[in-house]
N, C-alpha and C positions, 0 to 999 in steps of 0.2 A: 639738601637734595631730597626729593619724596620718594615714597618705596618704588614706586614703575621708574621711576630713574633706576636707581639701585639696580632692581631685577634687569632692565633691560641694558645696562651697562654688565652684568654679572652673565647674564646668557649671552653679550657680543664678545663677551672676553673667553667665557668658555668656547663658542664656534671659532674663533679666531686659533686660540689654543691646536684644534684638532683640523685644523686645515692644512697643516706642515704634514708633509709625511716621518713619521713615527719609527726609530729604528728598531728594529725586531732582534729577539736573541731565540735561538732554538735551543729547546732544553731537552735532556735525555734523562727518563728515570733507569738507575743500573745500578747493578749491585757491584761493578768494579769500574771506576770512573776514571783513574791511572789509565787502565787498560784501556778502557774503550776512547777516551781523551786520543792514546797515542797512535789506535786505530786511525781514529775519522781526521785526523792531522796526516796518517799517511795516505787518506783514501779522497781529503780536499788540495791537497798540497798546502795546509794552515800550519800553526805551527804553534805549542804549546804556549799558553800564556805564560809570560815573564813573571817574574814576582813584583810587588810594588817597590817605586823605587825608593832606595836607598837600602837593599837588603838585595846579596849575591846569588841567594838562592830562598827557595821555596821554606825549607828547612827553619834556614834562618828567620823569615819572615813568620814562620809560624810560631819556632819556638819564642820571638819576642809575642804574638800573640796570643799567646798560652793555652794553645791547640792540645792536648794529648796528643802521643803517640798514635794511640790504636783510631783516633780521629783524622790522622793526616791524609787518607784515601779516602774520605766524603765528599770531595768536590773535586772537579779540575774543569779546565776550559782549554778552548783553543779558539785564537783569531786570525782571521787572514793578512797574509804579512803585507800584503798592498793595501789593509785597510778598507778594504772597497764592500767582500760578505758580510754577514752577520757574525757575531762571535756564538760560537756551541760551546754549551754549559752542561758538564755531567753531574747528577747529585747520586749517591745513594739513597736507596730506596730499602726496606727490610723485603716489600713483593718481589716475585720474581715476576716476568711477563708472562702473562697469562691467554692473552688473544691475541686479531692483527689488528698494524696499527691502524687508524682511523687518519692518520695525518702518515705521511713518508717524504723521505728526500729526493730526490730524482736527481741522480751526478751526472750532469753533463758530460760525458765523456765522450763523444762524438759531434761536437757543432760545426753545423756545416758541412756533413758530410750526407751521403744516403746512399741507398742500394748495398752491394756487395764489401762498401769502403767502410762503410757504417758501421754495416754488420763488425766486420775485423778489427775494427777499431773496441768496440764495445767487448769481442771476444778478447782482444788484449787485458782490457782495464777490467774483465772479468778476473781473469788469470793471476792479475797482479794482486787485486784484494783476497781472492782466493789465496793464496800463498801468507797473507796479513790475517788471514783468519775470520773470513767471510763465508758465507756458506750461497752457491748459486741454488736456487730454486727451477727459474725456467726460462726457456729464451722464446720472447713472441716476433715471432715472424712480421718482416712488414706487408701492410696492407694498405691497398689503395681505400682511401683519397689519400692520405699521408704518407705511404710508403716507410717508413718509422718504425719499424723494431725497436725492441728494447730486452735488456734484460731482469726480471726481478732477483734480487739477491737479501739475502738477510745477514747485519752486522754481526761480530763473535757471541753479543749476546741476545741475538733472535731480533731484531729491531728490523724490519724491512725497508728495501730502497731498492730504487731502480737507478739502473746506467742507463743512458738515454741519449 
């Protein structure tokens, strides 16, 4: 085979490659990954990752990995139990957050709905994360052409999202 074979079979198999859509994971940097894991599980309706199989618990699955203790809150995840979202991944980070973010989540929590139903619906699932340890920011009123309110809120630890 001569090199332009080579390269032209090596660049058809790389396009070919990234023609599939790609699954995405959303990562959180936070200094408490437990915590905010058990958050955005009660704030997607996901639900904490399992441990691998053949081990009962997280616990177990670490102490045969020979995790330290004071290591066991450096990571956790959560995926959605129909499989269908992305899986969120929290790490530990030593920074705390220092700006806003540049990337945010937008919780759907109103699809399908608009005007006055909207609104209520979003003041619900405001209320509910508030009570989980969300902090509201501010509610933008809708406006035409979209009529679409939304609220922005920020997770327990400063991480911004909208209900939408």
């Amino acid at each position: 085979m001569e090199v332009s074979e080579i390269v032209s079979e090596t660049i058809e198999t790389a396009r070919v490659g990234i023609s599939v859509a790609l699954d995405v994971q959303v990562t959180f940097d936070c200094s408490d990954p437990a915590a905010l894991a058990a958050f955005w599980a009660e704030a997607l309706g996901y639900e904490i990752q399992p441990p691998p199989p053949g081990f009962d618990s997280w616990d177990a699955a670490l102490d045969a990995f020979g995790v330290p203790a004071e290591e066991r809150n450096s990571r956790s995840a959560v995926i959605d139990p129909d499989g269908k979202g992305p899986r969120v991944f929290f790490q530990r980070v030593p920074e705390g957050k220092s700006v806003k973010n540049r990337l945010h989540l937008d919780v759907r929590s109103a699809p399908g709905l608009s005007g006055p139903e909207r609104m209520a619906a979003l003041e619900a699932a405001s209320a509910r994360l508030t009570a989980l340890g969300a902090v509201r920011l501010r509610r933008i009123e809708p406006q035409p052409p979209m009529d679409a309110g939304f609220i922005v809120m920020t997770d327990p630890e400063g991480n911004e999202f909208c209900l939408d």
